[in-house]
C-alpha positions in Angstrom: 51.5 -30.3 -27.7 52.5 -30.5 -24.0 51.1 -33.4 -22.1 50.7 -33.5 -18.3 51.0 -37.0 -16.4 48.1 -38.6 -14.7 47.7 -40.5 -11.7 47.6 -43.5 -13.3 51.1 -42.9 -15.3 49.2 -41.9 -18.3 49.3 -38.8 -20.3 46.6 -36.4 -21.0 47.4 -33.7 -23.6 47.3 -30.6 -21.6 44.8 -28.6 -23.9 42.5 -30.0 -25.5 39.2 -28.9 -27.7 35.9 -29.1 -26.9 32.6 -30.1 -28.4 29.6 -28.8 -26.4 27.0 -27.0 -28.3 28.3 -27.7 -31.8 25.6 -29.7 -33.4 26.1 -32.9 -34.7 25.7 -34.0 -38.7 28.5 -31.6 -39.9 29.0 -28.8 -37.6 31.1 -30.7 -34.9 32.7 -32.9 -37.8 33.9 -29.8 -39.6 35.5 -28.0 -36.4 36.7 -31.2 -35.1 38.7 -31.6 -38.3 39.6 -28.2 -38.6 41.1 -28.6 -34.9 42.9 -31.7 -35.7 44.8 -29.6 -38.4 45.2 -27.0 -36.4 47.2 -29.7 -33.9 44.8 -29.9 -31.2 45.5 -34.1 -30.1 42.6 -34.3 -27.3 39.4 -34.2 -28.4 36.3 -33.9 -25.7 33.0 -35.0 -26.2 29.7 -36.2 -24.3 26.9 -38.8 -24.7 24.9 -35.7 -23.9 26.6 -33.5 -26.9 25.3 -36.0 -29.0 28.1 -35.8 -31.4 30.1 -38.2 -30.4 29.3 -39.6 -34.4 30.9 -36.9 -35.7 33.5 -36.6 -33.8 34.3 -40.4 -34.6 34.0 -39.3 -38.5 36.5 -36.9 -38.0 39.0 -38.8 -36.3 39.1 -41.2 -39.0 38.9 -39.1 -41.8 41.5 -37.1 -40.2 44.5 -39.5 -42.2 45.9 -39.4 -38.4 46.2 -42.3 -36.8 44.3 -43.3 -33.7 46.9 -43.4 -31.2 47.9 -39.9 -31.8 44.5 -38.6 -30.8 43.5 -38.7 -27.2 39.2 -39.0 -27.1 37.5 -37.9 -23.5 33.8 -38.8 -23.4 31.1 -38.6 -20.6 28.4 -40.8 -19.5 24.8 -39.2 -19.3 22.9 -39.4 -16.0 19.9 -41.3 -17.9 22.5 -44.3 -18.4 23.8 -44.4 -15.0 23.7 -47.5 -12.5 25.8 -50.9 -13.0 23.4 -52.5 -16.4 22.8 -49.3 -18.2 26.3 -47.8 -17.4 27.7 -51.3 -19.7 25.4 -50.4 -22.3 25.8 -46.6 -22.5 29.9 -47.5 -22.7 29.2 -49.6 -25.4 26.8 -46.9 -27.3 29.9 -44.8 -26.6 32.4 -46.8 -28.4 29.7 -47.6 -31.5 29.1 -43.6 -31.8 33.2 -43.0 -31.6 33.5 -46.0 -33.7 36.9 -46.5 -31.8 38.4 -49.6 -29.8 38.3 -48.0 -26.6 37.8 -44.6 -25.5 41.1 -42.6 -23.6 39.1 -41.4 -20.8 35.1 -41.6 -19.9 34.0 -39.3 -16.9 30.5 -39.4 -15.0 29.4 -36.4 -16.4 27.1 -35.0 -13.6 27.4 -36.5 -9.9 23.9 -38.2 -9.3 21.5 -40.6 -9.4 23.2 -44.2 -9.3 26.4 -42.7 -9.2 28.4 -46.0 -7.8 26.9 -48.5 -9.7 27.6 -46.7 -12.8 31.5 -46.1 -11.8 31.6 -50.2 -11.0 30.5 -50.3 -14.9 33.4 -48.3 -15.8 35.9 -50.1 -13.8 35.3 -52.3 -15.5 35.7 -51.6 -18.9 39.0 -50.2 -17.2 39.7 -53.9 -16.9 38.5 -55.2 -20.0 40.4 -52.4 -22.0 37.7 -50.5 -23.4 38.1 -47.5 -21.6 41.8 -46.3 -20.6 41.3 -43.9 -17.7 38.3 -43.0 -16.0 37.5 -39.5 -14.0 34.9 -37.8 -12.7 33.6 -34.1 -13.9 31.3 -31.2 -11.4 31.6 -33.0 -8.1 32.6 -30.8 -5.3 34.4 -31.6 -1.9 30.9 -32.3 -0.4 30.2 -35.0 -3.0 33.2 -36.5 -3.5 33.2 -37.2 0.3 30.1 -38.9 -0.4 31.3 -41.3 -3.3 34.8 -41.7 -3.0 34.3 -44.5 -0.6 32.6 -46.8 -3.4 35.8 -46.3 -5.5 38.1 -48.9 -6.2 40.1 -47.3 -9.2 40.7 -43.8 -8.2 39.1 -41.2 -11.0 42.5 -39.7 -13.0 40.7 -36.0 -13.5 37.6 -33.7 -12.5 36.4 -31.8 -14.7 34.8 -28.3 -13.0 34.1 -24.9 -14.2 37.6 -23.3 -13.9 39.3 -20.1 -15.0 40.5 -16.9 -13.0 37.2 -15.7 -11.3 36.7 -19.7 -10.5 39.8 -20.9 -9.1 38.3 -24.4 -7.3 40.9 -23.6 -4.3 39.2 -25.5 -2.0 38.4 -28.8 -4.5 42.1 -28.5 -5.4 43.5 -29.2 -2.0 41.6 -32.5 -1.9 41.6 -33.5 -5.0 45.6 -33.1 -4.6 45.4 -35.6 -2.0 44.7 -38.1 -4.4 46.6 -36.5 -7.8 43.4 -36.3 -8.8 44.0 -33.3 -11.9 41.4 -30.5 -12.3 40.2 -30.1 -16.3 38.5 -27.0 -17.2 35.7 -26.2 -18.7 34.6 -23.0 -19.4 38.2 -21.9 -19.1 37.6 -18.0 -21.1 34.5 -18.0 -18.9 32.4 -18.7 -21.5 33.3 -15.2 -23.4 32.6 -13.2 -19.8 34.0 -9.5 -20.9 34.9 -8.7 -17.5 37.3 -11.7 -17.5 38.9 -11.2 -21.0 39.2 -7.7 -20.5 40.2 -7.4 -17.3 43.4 -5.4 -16.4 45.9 -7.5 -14.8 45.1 -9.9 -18.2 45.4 -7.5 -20.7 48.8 -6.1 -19.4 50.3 -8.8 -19.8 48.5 -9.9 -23.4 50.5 -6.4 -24.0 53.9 -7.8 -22.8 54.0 -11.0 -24.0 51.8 -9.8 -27.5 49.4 -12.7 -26.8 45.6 -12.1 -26.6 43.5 -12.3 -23.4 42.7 -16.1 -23.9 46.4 -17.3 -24.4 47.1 -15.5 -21.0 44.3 -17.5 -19.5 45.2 -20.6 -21.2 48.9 -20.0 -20.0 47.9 -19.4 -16.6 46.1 -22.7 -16.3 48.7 -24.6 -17.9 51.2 -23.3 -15.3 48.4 -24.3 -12.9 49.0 -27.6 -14.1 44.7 -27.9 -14.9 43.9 -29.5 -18.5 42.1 -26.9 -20.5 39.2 -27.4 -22.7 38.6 -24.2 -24.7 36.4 -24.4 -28.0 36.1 -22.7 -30.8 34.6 -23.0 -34.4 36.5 -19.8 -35.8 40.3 -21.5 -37.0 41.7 -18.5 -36.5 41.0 -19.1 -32.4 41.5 -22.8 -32.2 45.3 -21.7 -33.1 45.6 -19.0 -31.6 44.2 -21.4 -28.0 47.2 -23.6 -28.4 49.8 -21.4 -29.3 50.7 -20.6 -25.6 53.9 -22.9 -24.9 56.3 -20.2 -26.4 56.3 -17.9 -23.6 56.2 -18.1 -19.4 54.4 -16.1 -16.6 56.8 -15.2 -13.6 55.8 -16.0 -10.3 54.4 -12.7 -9.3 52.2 -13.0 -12.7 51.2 -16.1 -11.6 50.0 -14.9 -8.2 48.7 -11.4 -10.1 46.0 -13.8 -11.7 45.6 -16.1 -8.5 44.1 -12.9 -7.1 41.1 -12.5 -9.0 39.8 -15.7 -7.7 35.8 -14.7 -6.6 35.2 -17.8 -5.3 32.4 -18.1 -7.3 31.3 -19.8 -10.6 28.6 -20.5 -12.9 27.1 -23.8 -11.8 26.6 -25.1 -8.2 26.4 -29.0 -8.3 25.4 -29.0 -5.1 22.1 -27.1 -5.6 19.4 -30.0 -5.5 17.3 -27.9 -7.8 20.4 -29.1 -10.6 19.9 -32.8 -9.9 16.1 -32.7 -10.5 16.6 -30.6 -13.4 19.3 -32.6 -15.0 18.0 -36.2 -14.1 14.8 -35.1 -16.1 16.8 -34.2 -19.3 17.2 -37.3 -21.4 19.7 -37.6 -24.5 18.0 -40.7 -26.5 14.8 -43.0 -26.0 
């Protein structure tokens, strides 16, 4: 597996497999097994997947050892602010049952935002948490919390594939080496994107599929991918995209289909009231 370097010096495998919506109590422990065998080294999850116990069970029962697998987790906005931040890291580590975690984001860009990024500073310090990022925050909030920051977040994790391209987050998240991760890189199945033209001509050339084009192309992009699948077919077929290279004009050929647009607008108010309501645990 390819890594990419992070701002901190550390490395981040640059694909890795995600969790969300697989259910917890088998479901996520089966595919995150069957991803570890597959060769998949990064493993994401959430406090709000709930299945950060099975992905734990997995990991040990893997037979790999610990410091071959790279865990991301996320904090849910219910835990948020300085005292509940500490605690929700520490219900983090007791799920994972792990030592420390490899990287733990502030998975939505609300509420006590600051005072839960102090609690994971410090767990920086303390070693329970290696690296720490930040995931949905656009250019208009990151100008709003970036101030509060001592330790500089390593990734943001957005929606990003080739109809969402984040051009304008890139530029000043650059200024920092702050690295985009994807989520939703296939665009979540989206037909027009997996079958679109440009795409499939060259899944014809290189005889790759739709998704290892995408994948590629985000690799070359330098972004960390998170695509997910349960089928094991797919989950090899995501990370068998490092024998083959897109010129520059293929490249650019995908650059174009950028529409600017995605899925999720963090900066709709209507998502912070929604999402502040939604609670993970009692």
């Amino acid at each position: 597996m390819k890594s990419f370097e992070l701002n901190n010096k550390q490395l981040i495998p640059a694909v890795g497999f995600g969790t969300f919506l697989i259910p917890n109590n088998g479901p996520t422990y089966d595919a995150v097994l069957a991803a570890l065998k597959a060769g998949y080294r990064h493993i994401d999850t959430a406090a709000g997947y709930m299945n950060e116990s099975d992905v734990g069970k997995a990991i040990k029962d893997s037979g790999i050892d610990r410091s071959e697998i790279y865990i991301t987790s996320k904090l849910w906005l219910q835990d948020y602010g300085y005292e509940n931040a500490k605690k929700g890291i520490e219900t983090s580590l007791r799920l994972l049952d792990v030592d420390y975690i490899d990287l733990y984001l502030l998975h939505q860009p609300y509420g006590d935002y600051l005072g839960a990024w102090k609690a994971l500073e410090e767990a920086v310090q303390e070693g329970k948490i290696r690296s720490i990022g930040i995931s949905n925050v656009t250019v208009n909030l990151w100008n709003k919390f970036k101030d509060g920051m001592t330790i500089m977040p390593v990734v943001n994790q957005v929606e990003f594939n080739p109809f969402t391209q984040q051009k304008e987050l890139r530029k000043v998240m650059d200024e920092h080496q702050i690295r985009l991760e994807a989520w939703y890189p296939l665009g979540h199945g989206n037909k027009d994107l997996l079958e679109n033209e440009i795409i499939s001509q060259l899944a014809q050339k290189y005889h790759k599929n739709a998704g290892q084009i995408i994948l590629r192309w985000i690799y070359q992009e330098g972004v960390i991918s998170l695509p997910k699948s349960t089928n094991p077919k797919r989950m090899k077929g995501n990370i068998d995209i490092f024998d083959f290279e897109l010129t520059e004009d293929e490249m650019k050929a995908i650059q174009s289909l950028d529409t600017g647009k995605g899925t999720h607008n963090p900066d709709d108010l209507s998502n912070e009231t929604r999402l502040m309501g939604l609670k993970i645990h009692d």
